[in-house]
N, C-alpha and C positions, 0 to 999 in steps of 0.2 A: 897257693894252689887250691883250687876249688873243689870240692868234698864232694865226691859221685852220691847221691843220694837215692837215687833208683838199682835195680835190679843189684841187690848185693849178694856178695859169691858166700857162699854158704852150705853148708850139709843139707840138699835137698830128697835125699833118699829117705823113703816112707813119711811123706808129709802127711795121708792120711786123704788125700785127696784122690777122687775117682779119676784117671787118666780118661777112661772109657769115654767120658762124656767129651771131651776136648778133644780125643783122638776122632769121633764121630761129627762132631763140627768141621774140624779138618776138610775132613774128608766130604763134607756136604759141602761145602767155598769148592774144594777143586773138582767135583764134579759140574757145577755150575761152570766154574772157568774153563772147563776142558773144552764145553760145546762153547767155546770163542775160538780155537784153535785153527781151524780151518781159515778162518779169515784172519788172523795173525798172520800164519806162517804165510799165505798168500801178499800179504801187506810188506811183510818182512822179504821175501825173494823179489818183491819186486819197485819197492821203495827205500830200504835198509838193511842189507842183506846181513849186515856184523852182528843185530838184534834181534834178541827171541830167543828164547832159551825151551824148547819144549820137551816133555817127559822127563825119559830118563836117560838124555842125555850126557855122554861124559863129560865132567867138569876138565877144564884147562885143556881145550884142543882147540887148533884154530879149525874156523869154519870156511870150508871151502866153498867158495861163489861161483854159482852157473853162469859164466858168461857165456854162453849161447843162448840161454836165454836173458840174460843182461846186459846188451849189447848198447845202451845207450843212458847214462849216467847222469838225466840231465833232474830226473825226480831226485837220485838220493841228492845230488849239490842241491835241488830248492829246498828241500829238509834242511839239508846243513846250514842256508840263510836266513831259513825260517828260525831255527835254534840261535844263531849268535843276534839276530835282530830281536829277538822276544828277549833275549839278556839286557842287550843296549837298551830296549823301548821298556823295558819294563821292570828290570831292578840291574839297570848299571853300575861297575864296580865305582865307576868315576863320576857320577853324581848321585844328590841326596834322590833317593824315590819313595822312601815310608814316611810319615811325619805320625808319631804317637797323639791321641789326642785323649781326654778322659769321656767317658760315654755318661756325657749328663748335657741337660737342656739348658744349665744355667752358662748362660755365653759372659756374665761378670765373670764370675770365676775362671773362664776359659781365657780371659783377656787382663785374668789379672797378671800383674808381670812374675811376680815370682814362679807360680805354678808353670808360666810361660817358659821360664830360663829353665826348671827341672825338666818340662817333658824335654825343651830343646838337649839337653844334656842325659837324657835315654836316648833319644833318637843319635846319638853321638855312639853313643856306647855298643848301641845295636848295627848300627852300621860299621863300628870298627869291628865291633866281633865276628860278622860276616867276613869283612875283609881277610882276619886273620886265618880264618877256619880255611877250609876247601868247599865252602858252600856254593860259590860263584860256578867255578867249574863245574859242580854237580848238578845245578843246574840250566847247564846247557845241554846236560843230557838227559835232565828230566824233559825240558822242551822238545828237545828232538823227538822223544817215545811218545809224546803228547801229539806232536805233527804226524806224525805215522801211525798210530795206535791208537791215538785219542783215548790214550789213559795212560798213565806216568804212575811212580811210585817212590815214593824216597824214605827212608829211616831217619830220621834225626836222635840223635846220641847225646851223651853227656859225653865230655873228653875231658882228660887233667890236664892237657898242654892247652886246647886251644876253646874250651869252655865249651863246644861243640862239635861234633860231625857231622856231615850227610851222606850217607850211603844209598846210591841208586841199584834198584834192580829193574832188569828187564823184563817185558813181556812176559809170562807164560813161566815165572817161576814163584809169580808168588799170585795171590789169591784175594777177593776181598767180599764182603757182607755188607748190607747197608740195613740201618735202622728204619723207624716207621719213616722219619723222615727224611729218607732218600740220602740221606750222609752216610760215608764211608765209617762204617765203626767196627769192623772185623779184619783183621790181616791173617793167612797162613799163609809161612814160604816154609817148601821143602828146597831144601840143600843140601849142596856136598862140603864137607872139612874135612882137612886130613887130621890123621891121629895127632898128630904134637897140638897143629889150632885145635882142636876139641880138648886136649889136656891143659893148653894155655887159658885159653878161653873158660872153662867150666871148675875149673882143678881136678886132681887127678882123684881125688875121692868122688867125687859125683858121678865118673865115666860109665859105664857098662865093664864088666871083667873082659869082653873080647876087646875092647879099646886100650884098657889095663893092660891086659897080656902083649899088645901091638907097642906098646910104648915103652913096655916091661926090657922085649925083644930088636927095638931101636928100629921099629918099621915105623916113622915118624909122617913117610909120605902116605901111605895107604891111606884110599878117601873110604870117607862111611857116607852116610844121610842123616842130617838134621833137620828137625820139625819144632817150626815155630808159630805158636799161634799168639795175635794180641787180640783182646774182644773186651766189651764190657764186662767188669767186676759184679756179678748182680747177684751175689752176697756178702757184699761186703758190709762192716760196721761203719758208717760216715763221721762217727765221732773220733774212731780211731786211725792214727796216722803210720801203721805200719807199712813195710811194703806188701803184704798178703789183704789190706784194707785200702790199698788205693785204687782210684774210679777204673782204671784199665788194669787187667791182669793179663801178666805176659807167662808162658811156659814153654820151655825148652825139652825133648828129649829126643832120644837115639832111637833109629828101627832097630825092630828085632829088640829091645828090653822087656823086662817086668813091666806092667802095670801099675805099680806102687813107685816107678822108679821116671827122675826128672833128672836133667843137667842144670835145669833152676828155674828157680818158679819167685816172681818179682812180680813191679807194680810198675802204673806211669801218673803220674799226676793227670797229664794232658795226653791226649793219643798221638804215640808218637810219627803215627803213618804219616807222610802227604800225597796225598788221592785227589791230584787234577784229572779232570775228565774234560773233554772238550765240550762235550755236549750229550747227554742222555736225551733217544728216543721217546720212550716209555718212564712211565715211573716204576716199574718193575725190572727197568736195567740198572744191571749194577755196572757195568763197565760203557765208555764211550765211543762215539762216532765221530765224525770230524772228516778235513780234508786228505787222509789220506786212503779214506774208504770214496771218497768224491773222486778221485783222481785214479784208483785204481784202473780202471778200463781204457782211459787214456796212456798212461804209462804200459798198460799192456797192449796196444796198437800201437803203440812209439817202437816197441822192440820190435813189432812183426813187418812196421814199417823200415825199420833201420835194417833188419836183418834182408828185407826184398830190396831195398838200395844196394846193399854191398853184394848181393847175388848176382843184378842185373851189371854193376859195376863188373864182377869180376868175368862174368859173359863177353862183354866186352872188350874186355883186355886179356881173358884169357879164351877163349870160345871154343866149346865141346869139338873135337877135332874127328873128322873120318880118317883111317886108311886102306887104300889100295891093297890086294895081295904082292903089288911087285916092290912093297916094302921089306930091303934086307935087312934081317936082326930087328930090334928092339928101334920104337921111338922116341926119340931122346928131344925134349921140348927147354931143355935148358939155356940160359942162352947161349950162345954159342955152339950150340951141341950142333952135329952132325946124325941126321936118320939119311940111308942109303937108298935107294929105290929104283929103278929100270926107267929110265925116259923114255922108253919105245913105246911102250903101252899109251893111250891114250887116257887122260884124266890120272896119269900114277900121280903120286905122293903124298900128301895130307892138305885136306880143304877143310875149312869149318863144314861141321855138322848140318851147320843150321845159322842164319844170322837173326842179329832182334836188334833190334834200334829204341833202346828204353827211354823215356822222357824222363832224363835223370833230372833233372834244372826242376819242373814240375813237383818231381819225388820229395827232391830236398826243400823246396819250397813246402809242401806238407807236413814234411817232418818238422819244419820250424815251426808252423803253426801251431803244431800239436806242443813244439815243448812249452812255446807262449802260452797255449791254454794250462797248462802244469803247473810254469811256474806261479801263473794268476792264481790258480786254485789255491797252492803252499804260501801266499801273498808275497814274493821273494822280488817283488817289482817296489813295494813298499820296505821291506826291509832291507832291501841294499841300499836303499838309501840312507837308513839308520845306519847300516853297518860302514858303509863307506865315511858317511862324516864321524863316527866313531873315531875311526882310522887314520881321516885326515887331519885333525886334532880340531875340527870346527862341529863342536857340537850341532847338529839340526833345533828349527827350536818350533815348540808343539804348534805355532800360529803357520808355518811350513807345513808341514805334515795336512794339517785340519785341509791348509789351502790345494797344495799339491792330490792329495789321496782322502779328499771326501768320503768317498764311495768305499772304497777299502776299510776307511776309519770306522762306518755305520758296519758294515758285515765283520766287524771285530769288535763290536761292541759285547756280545753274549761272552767270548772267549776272555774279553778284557774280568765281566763279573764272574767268571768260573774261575778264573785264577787266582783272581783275588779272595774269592769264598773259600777254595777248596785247596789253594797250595800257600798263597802269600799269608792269610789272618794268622791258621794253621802254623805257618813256621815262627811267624813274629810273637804268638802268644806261647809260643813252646818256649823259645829261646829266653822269653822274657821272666815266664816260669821258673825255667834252670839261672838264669843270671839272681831270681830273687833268692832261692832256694841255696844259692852258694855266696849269699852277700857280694854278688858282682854289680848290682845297679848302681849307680848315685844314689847317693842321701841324700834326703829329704830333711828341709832343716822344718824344726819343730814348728814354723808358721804353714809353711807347704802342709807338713803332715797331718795339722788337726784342720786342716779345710779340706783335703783329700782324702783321707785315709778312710780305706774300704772304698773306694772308688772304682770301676774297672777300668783298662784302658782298651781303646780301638785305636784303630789305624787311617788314616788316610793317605792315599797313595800320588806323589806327587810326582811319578817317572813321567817322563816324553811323552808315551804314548797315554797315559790318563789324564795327563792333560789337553792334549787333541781330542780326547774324548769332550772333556769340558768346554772346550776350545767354540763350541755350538750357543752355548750360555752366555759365553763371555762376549762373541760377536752380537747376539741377542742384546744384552746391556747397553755395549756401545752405540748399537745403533738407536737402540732409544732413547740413551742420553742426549745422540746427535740432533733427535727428534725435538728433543727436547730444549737443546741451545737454539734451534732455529724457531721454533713458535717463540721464546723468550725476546730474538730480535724485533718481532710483531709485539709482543704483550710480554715485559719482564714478568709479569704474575706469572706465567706458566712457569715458571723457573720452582717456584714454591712446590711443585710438588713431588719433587726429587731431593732425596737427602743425600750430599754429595757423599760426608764420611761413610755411610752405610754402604754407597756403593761401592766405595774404596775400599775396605773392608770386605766385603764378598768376592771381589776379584784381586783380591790378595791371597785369600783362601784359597779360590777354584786356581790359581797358579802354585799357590806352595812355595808361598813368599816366609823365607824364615820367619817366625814369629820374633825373633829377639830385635828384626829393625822396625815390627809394625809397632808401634806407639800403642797403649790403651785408649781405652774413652778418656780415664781420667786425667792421665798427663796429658791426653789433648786439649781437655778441656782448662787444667792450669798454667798451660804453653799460651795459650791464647789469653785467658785472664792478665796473665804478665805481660804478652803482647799491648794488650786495651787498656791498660794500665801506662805501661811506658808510651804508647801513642798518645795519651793523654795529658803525662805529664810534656812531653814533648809539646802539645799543642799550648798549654798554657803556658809553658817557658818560653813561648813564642808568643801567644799573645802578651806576654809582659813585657817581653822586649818590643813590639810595636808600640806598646803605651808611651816605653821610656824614651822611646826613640820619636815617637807624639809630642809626648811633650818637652823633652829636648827642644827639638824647630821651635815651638810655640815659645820656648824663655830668648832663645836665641833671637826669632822677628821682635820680641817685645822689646829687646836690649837694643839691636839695630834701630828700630819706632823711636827709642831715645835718645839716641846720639844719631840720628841725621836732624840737620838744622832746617827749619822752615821757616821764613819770615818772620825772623828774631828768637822764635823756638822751638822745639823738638816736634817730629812729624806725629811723635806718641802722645805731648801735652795738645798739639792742634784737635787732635781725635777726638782727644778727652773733652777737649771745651765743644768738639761739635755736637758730644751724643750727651752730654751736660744742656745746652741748651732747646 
């Protein structure tokens, strides 16, 4: 079982640490995130109305949706296939999509087999350990708050069952800061826990006395507020490996406490946030923009359209009615109902109002257009197509994609390096952190280690959609090599200036061809040695047997030459006495 090594539960009452300062950070992160608010909650009613969480709102209530003003659900489904197609196109349960590599220029080293079979065998390791966790799930809902918010959040944890978790929070509950460069390196979430979670959670010496006395008195449910900040450590010792010395420091406490007083005060090796953004404006934004700030105004003409279609509909079918005074009792419009009336009068008993002849055909024809333009926006015409061959068990494969949604693939290009920068490195270096720190990686046998060690490692990302992304390269290639075979049929010299393994080799790469079936240089080079070798002894066993089989004939005509009879003697002694005289 693997040994939590971060934030350990401990007696953190009067550590001697100013709260002030941390409380006043706090609160400078969510004053900035407050003035996002407005365009949230706007984002959220009208593209995912289940998400966002603002103020102080109560914890555990369902949230009830305006559908009068939600009357057409065709934005939240393209979120929803925006979300499972960023899964599928970009870290599928069911295929490899990270490949570890080490971040050094020496490509021997990278291609030497051993070092090759170790990363391949982390890449093993990191990918089961996702499997086992609840990572996968958790991010399809960081994608989602990514499509609609154009900013996600997720906690990654240490866990003793499954060596990790990921914990999602929504919009508008937690908070973030970025450094000079523009990376996410602050988190505060205020939150609600009930008294027992805060006594499980923290122990019951750390609590506050009113949380004590709640738990004292077996009120286990009663919620309080918890505040959480992580930021950089920027006094810490770097020689020292405590948790009060590691690069992030995390702090926990209650409203309403001391100022001397924490629920715990810990450390992260790596920051534990992940902070995808879709796209920052400015470099002064800390939060992003994206397509569901694009598509807003359309999804708000879609309801105003949807809502005048089912007006003009029910005009028609049911249409504002006049009556006469020589109406008896009450009008009863049900069907079947009977309203009573005097026939004598002229014009008595109930006529429409008013008629309107709406060009409903027209309406609904608009309304379609509009949700086509939506769903283009959410790219849900490119991801149902991931999603659907997901489903139908035929993977799609990225030279599809490249050819089918070109155009799509180029305007997903920035979102593809934002994910990969700010959510994917992020979690594969956190988790590989925690796997080293609890002895869960592979071993490295002692040749690996003294040729690697202190090495870093990166990532390269071999899902579906990063390779349609490459997919531009790799036709690039081919079409030069084709270039290349065809001046060759003119002038074989042109051949000479394409190295065939080199190529083979780069588009091995840019596809995320396991490393353990690409061969090195070297055994290429001594597969082929053995090859020119055995071709050779071949060739000489061959011309040996033509000598002997040479001169074979040659004993055999000499032996015939002697025993055929010629005019008293052999046609081989006539010979002889002819080239004799």
């Amino acid at each position: 079982m693997p040994i939590l090594t971060e934030e350990k539960k401990q007696d953190f009452k009067s550590t001697g640490l100013n709260r002030d300062n941390f409380v006043k950070r706090a609160l400078a992160l969510k004053a900035e995130g407050i003035a996002w608010y407005p365009a949230w909650k706007d984002l959220s009613t009208y593209c995912s109305p289940t998400r966002g969480f603002f103020g102080e709102e109560q914890p555990n209530t369902g949230k009830k949706i305006d559908h009068k003003t939600l009357m057409n659900s065709c934005a939240e489904e393209s979120v929803g296939i925006l979300a499972s197609g960023m899964l599928s196109g970009l870290t599928s349960p069911s295929r490899p999509w990270v490949r570890p590599e080490l971040d050094t220029d020496d490509q021997d080293l990278m291609e030497y087999t051993p070092v090759k079979t170790w990363l391949d065998s982390v890449q093993k390791w990191l990918l089961k350990t996702y499997a086992q966790s609840n990572v996968y799930g958790s991010l399809t809902s960081i994608y989602e708050e990514l499509g609609v918010f154009s900013t996600a959040c997720g906690f990654l944890q240490e866990d003793y069952k499954d060596t990790i978790r990921l914990r999602v929070y929504t919009i508008g509950e937690y908070y973030y800061g970025c450094g000079p460069d523009g990376r996410v390196n602050a988190f505060y979430h205020r939150f609600w826990m009930t008294v027992g979670q805060i006594v499980k959670e923290f122990g019951y010496k750390n609590c506050s006395p009113q949380v004590q006395s709640a738990y004292d008195n077996n009120n286990l449910d009663q919620w309080k507020i918890v505040n959480h900040l992580v930021e950089e450590n920027d006094d810490r010792i770097p020689d020292y490996i405590d948790f009060r010395n590691m690069p992030f420091r995390s702090i926990y406490w209650e409203d309403g406490t001391k100022n001397d007083d924490y629920l715990r005060v810990g450390g992260y090796e790596e920051f534990p946030i992940l902070a995808p953004r879709w796209a920052t404006t400015t470099t002064a934004d800390v939060y992003g923009r994206g397509p569901g700030w694009k598509a807003l105004g359309h999804v708000k003409g879609l309801q105003k359209l949807e809502k005048n279609y089912h007006i003009a509909l029910d005009k028609v079918n049911r249409p504002p009615l006049q009556a006469d005074a020589s109406i008896q009792g009450e009008v009863d419009t049900r069907p079947d109902g009977v309203t009573r009336f005097s026939a004598m009068l002229p014009n008595a008993g109930l006529k429409p109002a008013y008629q309107i002849n709406p060009d409903l055909q027209n309406m609904q024809i608009k309304i379609e257009k509009t949700e086509d333009r939506i769903r283009k926006i959410f790219f849900a015409d490119l991801f149902m197509m991931l999603a659907n061959a997901e489903r139908s068990g035929q993977p799609v494969t990225a030279y599809e994609i490249m050819e089918k949604k070109a155009e799509a693939m180029q305007i997903l290009g920035p979102l593809l390096e934002s994910v990969e920068s700010e959510l994917l490195n992020p979690m594969n270096d956190r988790t590989l952190g925690i796997g080293l720190r609890t002895g869960q990686l592979p071993p490295m046998t002692p040749e690996v280690q003294k040729l690697i060690g202190g090495m870093n490692i990166k990532f390269k990302y071999i899902s579906v959609l990063a390779q349609a992304q490459r997919m531009a390269g790799l036709q690039a290639i081919d079409q030069w090599a084709m270039g290349v075979y065809q001046d060759a049929q003119i002038n074989p010299e042109a051949a000479d200036i394409m190295d065939v393994d080199e190529k083979n080799e780069e588009k091995s790469q840019m596809l995320g061809i396991p490393a353990k079936i690409v061969r090195d240089k070297n055994t290429i080079a001594a597969t082929r040695k053995a090859r020119r070798e055995a071709q050779a002894k071949q060739e000489q066993a061959m011309e040996m047997a033509q000598s002997v089989e040479i001169a074979g004939k040659g004993a055999k005509a000499a032996k015939d030459l002697g025993t055929t009879p010629l005019a008293g003697s052999s046609a081989l002694e006539t010979m002889i006495k002819g080239a004799t005289q």
